[in-house]
C-alpha positions as CSV (number, residue, x, y, z in Angstrom):
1,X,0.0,0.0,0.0
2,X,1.4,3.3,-1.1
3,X,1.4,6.6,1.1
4,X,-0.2,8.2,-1.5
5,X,-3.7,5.9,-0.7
6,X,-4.2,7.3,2.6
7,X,-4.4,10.8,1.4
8,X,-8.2,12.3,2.1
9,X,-8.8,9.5,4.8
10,X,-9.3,10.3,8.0
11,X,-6.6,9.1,10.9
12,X,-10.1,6.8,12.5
13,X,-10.4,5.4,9.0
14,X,-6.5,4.4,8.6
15,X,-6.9,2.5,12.6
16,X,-9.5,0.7,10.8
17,X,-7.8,-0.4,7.7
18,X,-4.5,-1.0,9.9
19,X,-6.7,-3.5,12.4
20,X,-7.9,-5.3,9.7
21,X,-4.7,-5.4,7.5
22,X,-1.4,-5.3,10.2
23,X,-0.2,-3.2,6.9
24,X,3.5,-2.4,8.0
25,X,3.7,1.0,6.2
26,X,0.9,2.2,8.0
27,X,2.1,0.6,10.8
28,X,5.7,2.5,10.1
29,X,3.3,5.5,9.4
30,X,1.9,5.5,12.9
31,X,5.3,4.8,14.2
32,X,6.2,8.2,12.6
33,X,3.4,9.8,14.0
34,X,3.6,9.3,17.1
35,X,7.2,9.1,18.1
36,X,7.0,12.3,19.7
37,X,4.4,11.3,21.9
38,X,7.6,8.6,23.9
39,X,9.9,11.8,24.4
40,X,7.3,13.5,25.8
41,X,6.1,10.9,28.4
42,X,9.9,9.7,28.7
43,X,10.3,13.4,29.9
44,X,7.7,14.0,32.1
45,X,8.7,10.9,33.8
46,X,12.5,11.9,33.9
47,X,11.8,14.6,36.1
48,X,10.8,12.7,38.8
49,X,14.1,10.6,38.3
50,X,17.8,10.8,39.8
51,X,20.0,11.4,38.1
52,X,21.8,7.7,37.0
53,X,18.8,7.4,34.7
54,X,19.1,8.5,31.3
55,X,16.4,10.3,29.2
56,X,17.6,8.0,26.0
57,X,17.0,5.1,27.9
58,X,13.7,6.1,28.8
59,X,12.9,7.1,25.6
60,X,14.4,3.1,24.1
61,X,11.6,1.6,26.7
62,X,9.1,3.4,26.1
63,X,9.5,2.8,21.6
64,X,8.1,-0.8,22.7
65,X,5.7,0.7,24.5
66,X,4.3,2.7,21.6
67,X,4.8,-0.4,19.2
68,X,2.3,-2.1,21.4
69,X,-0.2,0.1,21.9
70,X,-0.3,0.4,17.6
71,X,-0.7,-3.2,17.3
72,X,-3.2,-3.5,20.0
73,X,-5.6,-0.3,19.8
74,X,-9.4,-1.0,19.0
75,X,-10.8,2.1,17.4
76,X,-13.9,0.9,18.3
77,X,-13.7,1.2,21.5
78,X,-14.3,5.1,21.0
79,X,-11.2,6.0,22.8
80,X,-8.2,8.3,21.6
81,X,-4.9,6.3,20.4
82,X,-3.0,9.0,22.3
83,X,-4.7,8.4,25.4
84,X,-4.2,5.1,24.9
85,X,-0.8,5.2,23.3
86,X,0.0,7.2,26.6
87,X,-0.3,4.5,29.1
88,X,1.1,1.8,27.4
89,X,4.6,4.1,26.7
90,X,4.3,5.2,30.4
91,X,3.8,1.1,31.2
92,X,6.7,-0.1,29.3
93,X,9.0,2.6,30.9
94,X,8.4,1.6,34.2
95,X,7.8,-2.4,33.3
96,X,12.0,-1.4,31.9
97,X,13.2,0.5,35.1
98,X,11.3,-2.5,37.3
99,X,13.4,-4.9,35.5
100,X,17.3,-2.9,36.0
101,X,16.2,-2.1,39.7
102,X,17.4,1.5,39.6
103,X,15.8,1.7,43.6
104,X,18.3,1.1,46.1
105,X,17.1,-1.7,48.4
106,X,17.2,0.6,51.7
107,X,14.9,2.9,49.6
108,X,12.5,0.4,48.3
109,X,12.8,-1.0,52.6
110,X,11.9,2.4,53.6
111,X,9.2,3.2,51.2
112,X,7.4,-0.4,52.4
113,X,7.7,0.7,55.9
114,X,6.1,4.0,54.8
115,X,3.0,2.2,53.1
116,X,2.6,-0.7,56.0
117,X,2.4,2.5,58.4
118,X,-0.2,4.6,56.8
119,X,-1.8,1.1,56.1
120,X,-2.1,0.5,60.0
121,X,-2.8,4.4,60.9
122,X,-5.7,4.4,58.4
123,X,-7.1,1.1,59.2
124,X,-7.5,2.2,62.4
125,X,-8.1,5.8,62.0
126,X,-10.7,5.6,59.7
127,X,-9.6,8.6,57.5
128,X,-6.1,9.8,56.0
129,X,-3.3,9.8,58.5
130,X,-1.5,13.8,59.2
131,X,1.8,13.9,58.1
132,X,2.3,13.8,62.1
133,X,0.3,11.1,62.5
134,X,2.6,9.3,60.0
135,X,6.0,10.4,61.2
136,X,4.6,9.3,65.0
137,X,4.1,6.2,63.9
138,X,7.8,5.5,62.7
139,X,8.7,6.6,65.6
140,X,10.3,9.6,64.2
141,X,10.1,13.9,64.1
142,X,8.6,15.6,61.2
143,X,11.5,17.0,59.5
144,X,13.1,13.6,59.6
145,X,9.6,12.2,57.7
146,X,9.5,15.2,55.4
147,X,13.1,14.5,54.5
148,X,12.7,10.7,54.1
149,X,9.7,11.6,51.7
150,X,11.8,13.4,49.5
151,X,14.4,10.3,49.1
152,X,11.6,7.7,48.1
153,X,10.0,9.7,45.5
154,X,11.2,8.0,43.1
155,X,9.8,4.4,44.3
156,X,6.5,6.7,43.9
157,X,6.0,7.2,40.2
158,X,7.5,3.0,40.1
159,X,4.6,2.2,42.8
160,X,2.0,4.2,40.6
161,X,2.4,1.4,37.7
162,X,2.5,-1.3,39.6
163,X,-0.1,-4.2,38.1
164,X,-2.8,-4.9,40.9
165,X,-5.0,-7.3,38.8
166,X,-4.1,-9.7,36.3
167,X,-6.0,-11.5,33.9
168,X,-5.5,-11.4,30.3
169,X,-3.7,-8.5,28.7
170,X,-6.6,-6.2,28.6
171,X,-7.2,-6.5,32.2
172,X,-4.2,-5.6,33.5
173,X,-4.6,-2.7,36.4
174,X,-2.1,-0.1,37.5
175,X,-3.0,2.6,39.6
176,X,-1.8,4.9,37.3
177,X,-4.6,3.9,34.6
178,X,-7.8,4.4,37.2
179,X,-6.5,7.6,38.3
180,X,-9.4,9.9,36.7
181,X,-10.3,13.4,36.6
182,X,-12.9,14.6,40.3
183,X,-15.9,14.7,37.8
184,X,-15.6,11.6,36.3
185,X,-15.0,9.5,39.3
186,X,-17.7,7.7,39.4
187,X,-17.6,3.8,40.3
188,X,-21.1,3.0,38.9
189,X,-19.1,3.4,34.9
190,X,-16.5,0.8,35.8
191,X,-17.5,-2.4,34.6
192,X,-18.2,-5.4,37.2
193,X,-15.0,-7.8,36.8
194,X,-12.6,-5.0,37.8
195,X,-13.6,-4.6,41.4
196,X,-9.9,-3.4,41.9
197,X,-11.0,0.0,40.0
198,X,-13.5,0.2,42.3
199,X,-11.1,0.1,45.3
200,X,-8.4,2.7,43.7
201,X,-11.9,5.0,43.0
202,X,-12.8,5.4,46.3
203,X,-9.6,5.4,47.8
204,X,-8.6,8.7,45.4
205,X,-11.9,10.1,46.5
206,X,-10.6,9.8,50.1
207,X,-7.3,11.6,50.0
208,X,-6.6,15.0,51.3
209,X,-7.6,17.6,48.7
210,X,-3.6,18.8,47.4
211,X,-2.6,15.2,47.1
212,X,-5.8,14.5,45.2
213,X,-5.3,17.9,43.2
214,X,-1.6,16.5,42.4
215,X,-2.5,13.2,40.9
216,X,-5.1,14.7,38.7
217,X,-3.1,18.1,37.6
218,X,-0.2,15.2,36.7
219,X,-1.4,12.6,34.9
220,X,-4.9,14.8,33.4
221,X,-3.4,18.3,33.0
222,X,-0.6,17.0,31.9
223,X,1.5,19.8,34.4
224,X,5.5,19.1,35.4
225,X,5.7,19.0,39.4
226,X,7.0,22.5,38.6
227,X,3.7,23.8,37.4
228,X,1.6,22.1,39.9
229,X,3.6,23.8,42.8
230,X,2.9,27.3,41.1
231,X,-0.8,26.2,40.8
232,X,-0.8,25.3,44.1
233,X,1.7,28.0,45.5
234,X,4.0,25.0,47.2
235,X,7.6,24.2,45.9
236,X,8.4,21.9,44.1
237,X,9.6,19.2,46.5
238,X,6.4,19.8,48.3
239,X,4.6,18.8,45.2
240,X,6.9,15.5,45.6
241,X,6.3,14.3,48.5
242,X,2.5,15.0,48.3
243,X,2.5,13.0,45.1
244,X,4.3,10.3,47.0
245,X,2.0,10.6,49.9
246,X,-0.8,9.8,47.6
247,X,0.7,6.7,46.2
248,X,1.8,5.5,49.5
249,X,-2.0,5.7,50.5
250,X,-3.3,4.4,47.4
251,X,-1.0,1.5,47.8
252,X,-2.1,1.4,51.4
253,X,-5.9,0.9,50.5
254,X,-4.9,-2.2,47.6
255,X,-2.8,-3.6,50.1
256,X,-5.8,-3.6,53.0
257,X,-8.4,-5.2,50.5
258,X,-5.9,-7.8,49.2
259,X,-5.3,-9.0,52.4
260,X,-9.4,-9.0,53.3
261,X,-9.7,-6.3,55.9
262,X,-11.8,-3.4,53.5
């Protein structure tokens, strides 16, 4: 199939012919298309990274990413290929840095500690646990929390993509993916067999108000944790650790219901 064929068709009419064909030059087409789409998630997701992680090996996971979100989008399913394109780059990224464990294990002990805490506190509590609270908890001051937040980010935005549910491909869950917008956060839409939605749904509903306003201005707006701190007048680390606060809880909730007690 020549280039020239496609002219005058619209981009829903070339996802049709390329589902029922696999052609590879539209396939190579779409490739082209979107290939800015990786840098720009491989970027967004850079700045929440140290610095031993480079932005052209983010960009080389998340290529297979984008190659399987061409060869497995439904146009019929009425949602945008960027949207959709979106998560799977984001997925491969992390599915890559997951892989080359880039966390150092004291990090990844501290960020569980973290998570089994607010776990405990919230159980118990009934609502989200202060920053106090938290810190109490560990048996530590607030500075020394505040300060230990900042060093775990990074586990964060790896927790955030973490698969909760697994059946076949389609079903796979991350957090990341049932993150939605305040006006759209409705469980009654989210079909049966993914109870696990339900659970991430309410638990977003129930987080303080910034750390709620983080998730959505990041994954939704589409801000850097640069903009979001000017939106909400905090700096940047603050944005941070309230993202990772957020995880941590979200994580916290999964981790309750898995083990029976929600």
């Amino acid at each position: 199939m020549a280039e020239s064929l496609w002219d005058g068709k619209s981009e829903e009419e070339l996802w049709k012919v390329f589902r029922r064909t696999k052609e590879q030059k539209l396939r190579d087409f779409f490739v082209r298309q979107y290939a800015p789409l990786v840098k720009y998630v491989a970027g967004k997701i850079a700045m929440g990274m140290p610095q031993n992680v480079e932005f052209d090996d983010l960009v080389g996971f998340g290529v297979f990413g984008l190659f399987d979100a061409i060869d497995k989008f439904d146009p019929g399913k009425h949602v945008k290929f960027k949207t959709y394109a979106v998560t799977r780059i984001r997925g491969a990224i992390f599915d890559e840095l997951r892989t080359i464990d880039w966390v150092p294990r004291s990090v990844r002990q501290k960020a569980r500690e973290v998570e089994e805490t607010v776990r405990r506190l919230e159980s118990s509590l009934g609502r989200a646990a202060s920053d106090e609270e938290i810190a109490s908890g560990m048996s530590m001051d607030l500075k020394e929390f505040q300060h230990m937040m900042l060093k775990i980010s990074g586990t964060s935005m790896l927790s955030l993509h973490d698969i909760w549910y697994t059946g076949e491909d389609n079903d796979k869950i991350s957090i990341a993916e049932s993150i939605e917008s305040p006006g759209s956060l409705n469980p009654d839409t989210i079909v049966e067999k993914e109870e696990i939605k339900r659970v991430i749904v309410d638990a977003i509903k129930e987080l303080p108000e910034k750390e709620k306003k983080v998730l959505v201005l990041y994954y939704y707006e589409d801000l850097t944790l640069k903009e979001i701190g000017e939106v909400l007048e905090v700096t940047e680390s603050r944005v941070s650790q309230l993202h990772t606060k957020a995880v941590m809880r979200l994580r916290a909730k999964l981790t309750s219901f898995k083990r029976g007690i929600m």
